[in-house]
N, C-alpha and C positions, 0 to 999 in steps of 0.2 A: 504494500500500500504506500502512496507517496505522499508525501509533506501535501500537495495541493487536497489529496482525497481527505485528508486527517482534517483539515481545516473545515470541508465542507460538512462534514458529520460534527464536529462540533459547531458548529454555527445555526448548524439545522437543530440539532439539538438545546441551543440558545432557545432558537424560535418556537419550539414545541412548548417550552416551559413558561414562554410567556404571558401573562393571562390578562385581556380585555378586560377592559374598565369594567364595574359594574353600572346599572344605571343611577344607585345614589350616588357613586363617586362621581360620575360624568355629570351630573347634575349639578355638584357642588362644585366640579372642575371650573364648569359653566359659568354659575352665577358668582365666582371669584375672578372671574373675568369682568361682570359685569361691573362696571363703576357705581351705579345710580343703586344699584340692588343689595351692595355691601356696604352702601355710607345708609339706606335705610334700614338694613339688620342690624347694621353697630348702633342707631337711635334706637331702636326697639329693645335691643339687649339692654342698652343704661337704665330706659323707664322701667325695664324687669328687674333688674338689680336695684334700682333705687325700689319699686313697688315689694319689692323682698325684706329688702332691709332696710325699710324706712322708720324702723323702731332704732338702728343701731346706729344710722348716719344722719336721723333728724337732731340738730341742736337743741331744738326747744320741744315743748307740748304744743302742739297746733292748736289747742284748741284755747291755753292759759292766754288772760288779758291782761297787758301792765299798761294801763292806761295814759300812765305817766309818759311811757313813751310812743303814745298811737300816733300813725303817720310821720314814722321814722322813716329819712328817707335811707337807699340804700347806701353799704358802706357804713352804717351805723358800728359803730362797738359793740360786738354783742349780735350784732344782728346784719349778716352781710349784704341778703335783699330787701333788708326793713323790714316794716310793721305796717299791716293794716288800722282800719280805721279803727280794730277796740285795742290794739298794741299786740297781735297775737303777731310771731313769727310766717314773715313769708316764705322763705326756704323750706321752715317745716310743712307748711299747710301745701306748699308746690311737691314735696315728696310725698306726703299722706295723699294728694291728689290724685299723683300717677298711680298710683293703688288701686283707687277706688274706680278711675278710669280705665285700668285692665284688665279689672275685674269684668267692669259693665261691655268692654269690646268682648273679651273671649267669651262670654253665658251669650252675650246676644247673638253671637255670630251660633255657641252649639246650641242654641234652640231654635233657631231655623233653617241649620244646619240639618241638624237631626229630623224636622217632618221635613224641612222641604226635600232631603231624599229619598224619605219613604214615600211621598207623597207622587215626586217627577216617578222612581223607580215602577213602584207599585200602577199607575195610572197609564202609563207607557208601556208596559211589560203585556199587560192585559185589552186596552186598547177599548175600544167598542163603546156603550153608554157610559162603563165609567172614567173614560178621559174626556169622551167631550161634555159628561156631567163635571166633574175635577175641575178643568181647564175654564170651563166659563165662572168657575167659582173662583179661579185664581186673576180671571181675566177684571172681575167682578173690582179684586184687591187693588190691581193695577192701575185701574178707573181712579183710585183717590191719590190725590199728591201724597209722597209718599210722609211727611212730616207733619200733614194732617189726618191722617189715616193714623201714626201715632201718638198724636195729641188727643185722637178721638178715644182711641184703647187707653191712656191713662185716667183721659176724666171720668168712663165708664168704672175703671179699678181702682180709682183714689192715687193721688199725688205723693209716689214715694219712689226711692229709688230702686227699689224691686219692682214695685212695678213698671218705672220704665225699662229694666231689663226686656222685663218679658214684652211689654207693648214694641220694642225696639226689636227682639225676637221674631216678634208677628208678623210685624209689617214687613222685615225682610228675607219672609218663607214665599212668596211667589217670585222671587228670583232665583233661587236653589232651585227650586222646584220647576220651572224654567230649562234652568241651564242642564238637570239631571236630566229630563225628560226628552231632549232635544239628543243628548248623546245616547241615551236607549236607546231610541228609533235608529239609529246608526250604527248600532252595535248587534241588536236582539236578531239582524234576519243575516248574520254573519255565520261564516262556513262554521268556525268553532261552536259557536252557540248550537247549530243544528247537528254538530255531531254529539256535542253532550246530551240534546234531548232525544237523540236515536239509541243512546246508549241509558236512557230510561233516568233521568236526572231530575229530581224534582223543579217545582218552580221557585223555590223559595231558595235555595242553592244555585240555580242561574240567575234567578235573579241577583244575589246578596254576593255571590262569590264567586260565579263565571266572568259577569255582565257589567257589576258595578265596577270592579276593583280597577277596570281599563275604562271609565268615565270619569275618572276622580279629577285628571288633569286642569279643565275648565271650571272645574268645584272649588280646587286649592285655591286656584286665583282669585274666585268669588270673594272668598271666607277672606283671605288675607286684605284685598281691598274691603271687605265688609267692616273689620274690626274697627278701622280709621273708621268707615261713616258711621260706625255704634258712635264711637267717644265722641263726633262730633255731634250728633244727634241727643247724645243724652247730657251735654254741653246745653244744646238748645235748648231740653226740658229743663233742666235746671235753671236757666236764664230766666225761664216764665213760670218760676213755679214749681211747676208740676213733676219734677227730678227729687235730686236732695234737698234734703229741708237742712234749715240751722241748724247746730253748728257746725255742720259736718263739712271739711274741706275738700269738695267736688270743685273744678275748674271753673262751669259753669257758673255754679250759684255763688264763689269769687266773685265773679266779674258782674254780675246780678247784682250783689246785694252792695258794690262801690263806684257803680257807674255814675254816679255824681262826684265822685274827686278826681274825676278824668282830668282837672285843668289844674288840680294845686295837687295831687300825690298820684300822679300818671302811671307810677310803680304799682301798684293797688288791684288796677287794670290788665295793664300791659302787660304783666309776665305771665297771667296765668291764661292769655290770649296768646303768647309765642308758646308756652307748653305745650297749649292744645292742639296749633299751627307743627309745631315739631312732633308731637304724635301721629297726627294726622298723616302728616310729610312722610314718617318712615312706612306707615304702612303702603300707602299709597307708590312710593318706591322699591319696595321690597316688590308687592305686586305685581307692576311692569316687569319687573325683572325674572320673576316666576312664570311669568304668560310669556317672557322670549324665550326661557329656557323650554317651559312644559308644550309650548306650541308647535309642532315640525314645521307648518309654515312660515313661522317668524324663525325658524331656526332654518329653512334656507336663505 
């Protein structure tokens, strides 16, 4: 055997051992390329880290009042973004905020999450009276703007921040339910699907575990753009009310309950509107950037 033959079997042997990306690693290969999509994961990471540990890196009680010093501006001694208008800590009450803001994005997003895929799934799968009965009841939901639709679901359930959860839940299950239903139809009269159901596979296993698990793609991206318009949305209820109530430090009802020192303590205001603006921002970034990865036609 000569030196060229040796060379070629181990080289070939190189290549045998070499092993293809998987699709999470190709995934995240992806989205570290993307620019826009890792400056919104590194936002999103800090609000999780501060909403984690905002018992351990808040300086003050968000909620204690030293009156002495209300409408401290920022840079104070003591107080790096100041004080609101009864002297409580704005740093602390912008960390106990991200909390209660990610809380309110992630429930809202898994409660309409969760029916609007059974709902697309189930109604698509089966097809006939009951999607075109489904579908004009979703079409029904779509008829109302969507931030009055849930202003309507809180004042029916009372002004509280649970229940804007769930009214923020509600009103954004005909978009899942939408987006589910439309990749069914795309999927359900596919070669694999019809060789599973020749080989006697129930409906509720194609459904849940043939069918779905390769529709998720335009789901992720929903959910992830979804969360940004929760916080922004339950920002809103808060501003009129119908959110959190006093005392509790929601971004919102900040900027609600001091929009009259907008001209002599602008701090008061404005930070906990760039918060909500920088939440908003990474999801909404992160997003796009999930939809060019998860997309094959954005991905040519």
């Amino acid at each position: 055997m000569t030196t060229k033959d040796v060379n070629l079997n181990s080289s070939s042997k190189s290549e045998i051992l070499i092993k293809e990306p998987g699709p999470w690693s190709e995934s995240w290969y992806n989205l570290k390329k993307n620019k826009g999509a890792m400056a919104g994961l590194i936002i999103i990471v800090l609000f999780i880290l501060m909403a984690v540990f905002a018992p351990f890196i808040s300086p003050h009680d968000p909620e204690v009042q030293t009156m002495a010093l209300r409408k401290s501006p920022p840079l104070t001694e003591g107080y790096l973004l100041g004080t609101d208008d009864l002297g409580r800590d704005m740093l602390s009450r912008l960390i106990y905020g991200s909390r209660i803001s990610m809380t309110i994005g992630v429930v809202s997003v898994g409660i309409s999450l969760v029916f609007g895929l059974l709902i697309g799934v189930i109604s698509s799968f089966y097809g006939g009276w009951l999607d075109k009965f489904v579908m004009r009841i979703i079409d029904i939901m779509l008829a109302f703007p969507y931030i009055l639709l849930t202003i309507v679901i809180v004042a029916i359930l009372g002004p509280s921040l649970t229940n804007a959860m769930i009214a923020i839940g509600i009103s954004q299950i005909p978009k899942y339910a939408r987006v589910v239903r439309a990749s069914v139809l795309a999927e359900k009269e596919s070669d694999y699907v019809l060789a599973e159901r020749s080989l006697g596979t129930g409906d509720l296993e194609l459904m849940f575990r043939t069918i779905l698990p390769n529709c998720l793609s335009a789901t992720i991206v929903q959910a992830t753009l979804g969360v940004g318009e929760a916080i922004l949305s339950s920002a809103g209820l808060s501003f009129l009310g119908l959110g959190a109530q006093p005392p509790t430090p929601e971004w919102g009802l900040m900027i609600a309950s001091s929009k009259e020192f907008i001209t002599n303590a602008w701090w008061i205001v404005t930070l906990p509107g760039i918060a909500i603006l920088l939440a908003v921002l990474g999801f909404n970034l992160l997003g796009d950037g999930l939809r060019d990865i998860l997309d094959p036609r954005m991905r040519e």
